[in-house]
N, C-alpha and C positions, 0 to 999 in steps of 0.2 A: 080487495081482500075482505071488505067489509060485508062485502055481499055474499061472498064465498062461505062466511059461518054461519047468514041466515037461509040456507039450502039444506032442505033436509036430508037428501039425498051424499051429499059431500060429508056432513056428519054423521051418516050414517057407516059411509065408508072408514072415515076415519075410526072411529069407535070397533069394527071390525079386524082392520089392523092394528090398533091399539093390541085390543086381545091377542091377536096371534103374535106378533112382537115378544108381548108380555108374558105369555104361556112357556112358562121353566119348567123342568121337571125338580130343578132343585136352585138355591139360591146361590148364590157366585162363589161365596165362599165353601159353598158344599161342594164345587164342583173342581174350584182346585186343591181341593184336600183331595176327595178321589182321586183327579188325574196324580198329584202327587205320592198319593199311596199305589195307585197301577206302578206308574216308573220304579220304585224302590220296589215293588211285588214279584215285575218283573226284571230284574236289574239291568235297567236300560236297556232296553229294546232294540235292536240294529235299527229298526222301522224310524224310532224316533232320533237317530244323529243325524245330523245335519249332513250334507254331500259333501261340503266342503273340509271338514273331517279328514277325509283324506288324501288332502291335495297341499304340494311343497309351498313354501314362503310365497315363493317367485310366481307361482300356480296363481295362488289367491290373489294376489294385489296388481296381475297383467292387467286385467281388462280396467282396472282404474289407474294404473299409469298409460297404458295406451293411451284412455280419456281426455288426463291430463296433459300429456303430448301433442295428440289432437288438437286439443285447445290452445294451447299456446302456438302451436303452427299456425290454425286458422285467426290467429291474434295478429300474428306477424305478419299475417297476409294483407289483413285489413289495414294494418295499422300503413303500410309499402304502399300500398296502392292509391 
């Protein structure tokens, strides 16, 4: 590592990605006031809810009770075996 900072070429790289990284058009808080004034502008947007929006209790919570079923069967296997 030591040698990797005295490479002109490594810090040069780095100092280029720095800048692009770095290069905002606006500062963080200026960007969730905007997004937050778009949303109320447009009063919630279909684009921005979520998919799961419209799906039943039982909908949302299957593939992580499957998981946990899963899991406990492959527990019980190990544990049998």
């Amino acid at each position: 590592m030591a040698n990797a900072t005295r490479i002109n070429s490594y810090k040069d790289n780095m100092m280029t990605l720095s800048k692009i990284t770095n290069d905002k058009p606006m500062p963080a808080v200026e960007t969730a006031v905007w997004w937050i004034e778009y949303v109320l502008r447009t009063q919630w947007t279909p684009h921005l809810r979520p998919a799961s929006i419209g799906l039943t209790w039982y909908q949302y919570y299957k593939p992580r009770c499957d998981c946990i079923i899963l899991a406990i069967y492959c527990e019980a296997i190990c544990v049998t075996a």
